[in-house]
C-alpha positions in Angstrom: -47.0 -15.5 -12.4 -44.1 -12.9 -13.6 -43.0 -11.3 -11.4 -40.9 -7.9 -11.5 -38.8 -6.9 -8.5 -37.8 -3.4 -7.7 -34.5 -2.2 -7.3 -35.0 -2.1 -3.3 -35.3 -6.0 -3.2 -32.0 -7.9 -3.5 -31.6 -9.8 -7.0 -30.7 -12.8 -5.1 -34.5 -13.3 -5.1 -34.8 -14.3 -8.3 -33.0 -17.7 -8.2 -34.5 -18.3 -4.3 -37.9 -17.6 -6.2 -37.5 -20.1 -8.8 -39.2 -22.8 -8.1 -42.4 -20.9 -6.9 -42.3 -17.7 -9.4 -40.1 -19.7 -12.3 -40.6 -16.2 -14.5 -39.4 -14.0 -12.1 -37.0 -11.4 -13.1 -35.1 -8.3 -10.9 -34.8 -4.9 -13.0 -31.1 -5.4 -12.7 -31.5 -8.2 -15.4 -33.1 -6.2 -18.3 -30.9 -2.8 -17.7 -33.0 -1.1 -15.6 -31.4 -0.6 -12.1 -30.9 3.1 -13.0 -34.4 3.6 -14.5 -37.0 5.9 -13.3 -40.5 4.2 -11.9 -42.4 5.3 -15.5 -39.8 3.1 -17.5 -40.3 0.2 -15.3 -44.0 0.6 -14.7 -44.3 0.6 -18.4 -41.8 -2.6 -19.2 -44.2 -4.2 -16.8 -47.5 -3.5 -18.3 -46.1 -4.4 -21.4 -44.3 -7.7 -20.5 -47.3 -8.9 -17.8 -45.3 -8.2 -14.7 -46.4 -7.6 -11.5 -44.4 -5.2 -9.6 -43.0 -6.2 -6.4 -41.7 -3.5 -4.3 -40.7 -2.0 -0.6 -42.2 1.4 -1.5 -45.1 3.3 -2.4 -44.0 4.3 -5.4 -46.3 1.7 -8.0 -48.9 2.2 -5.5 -49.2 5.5 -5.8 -48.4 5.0 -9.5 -51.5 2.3 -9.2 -53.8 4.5 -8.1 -53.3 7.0 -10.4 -52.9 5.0 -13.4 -54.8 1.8 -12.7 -53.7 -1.4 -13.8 -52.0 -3.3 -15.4 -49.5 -3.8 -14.0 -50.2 -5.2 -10.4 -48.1 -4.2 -7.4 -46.9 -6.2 -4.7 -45.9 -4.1 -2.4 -43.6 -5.1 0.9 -44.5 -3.3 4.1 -41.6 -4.6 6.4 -39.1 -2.4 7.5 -35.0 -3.3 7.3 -34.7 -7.0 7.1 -33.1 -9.7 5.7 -33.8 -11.1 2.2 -34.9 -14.4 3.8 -37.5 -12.8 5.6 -38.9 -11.3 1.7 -38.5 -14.8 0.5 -40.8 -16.0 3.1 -43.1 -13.8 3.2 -43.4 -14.1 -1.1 -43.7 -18.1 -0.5 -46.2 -17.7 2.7 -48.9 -15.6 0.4 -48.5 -17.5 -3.5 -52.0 -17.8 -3.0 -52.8 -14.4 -2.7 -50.1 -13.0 -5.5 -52.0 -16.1 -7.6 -55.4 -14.0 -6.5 -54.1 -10.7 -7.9 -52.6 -12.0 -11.0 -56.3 -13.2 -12.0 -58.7 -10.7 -10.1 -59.6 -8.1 -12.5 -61.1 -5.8 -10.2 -57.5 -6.1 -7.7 -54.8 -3.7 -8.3 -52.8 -3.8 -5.2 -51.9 -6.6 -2.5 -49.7 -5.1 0.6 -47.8 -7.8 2.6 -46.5 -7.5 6.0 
């Protein structure tokens, strides 16, 4: 599972992710921390990302454009990037679910 995290998430994740999402990459890495949503969204349904983010931005994007890609989006208010990394490793099974449903688009986490 690639996965693609939004600006808003800290790009410590990546490293703290390997071992669990070994293709992960932060938009920091491939020059877009100063991109617009359409840029990224695109990179990702190009590369086979799925989009993790803390706002609705790719879902609204989602619903309007469908998928690919996928977003994972992060309903927890201000907290610690520990907490994001825990919540990420707590539901691989369900990110692993919306990689390979076709008929799943979005998967919210709190």
């Amino acid at each position: 599972m690639k996965l693609l995290l939004d600006q808003n998430l800290s790009p410590r994740l990546v490293q703290l992710l390997h071992n669990d999402f070994p293709e992960s990459i932060h938009v920091s890495e491939i020059g877009f921390a100063e991109s617009n949503d359409r840029q990224i969204w695109q990179f990702a349904r190009e590369q086979g990302y799925l989009i993790v983010t803390r706002d609705s931005d790719f879902m609204e994007m989602s619903t309007l454009l469908g998928s690919p890609p996928k977003v994972i989006w992060i309903r927890l208010g201000n907290c610690p990037t520990n907490e994001i990394l825990s919540i990420l490793r707590l539901n691989r099974d369900a990110i692993q679910e919306l990689s390979t449903n076709v008929d799943a688009r979005i998967l919210i986490l709190r």
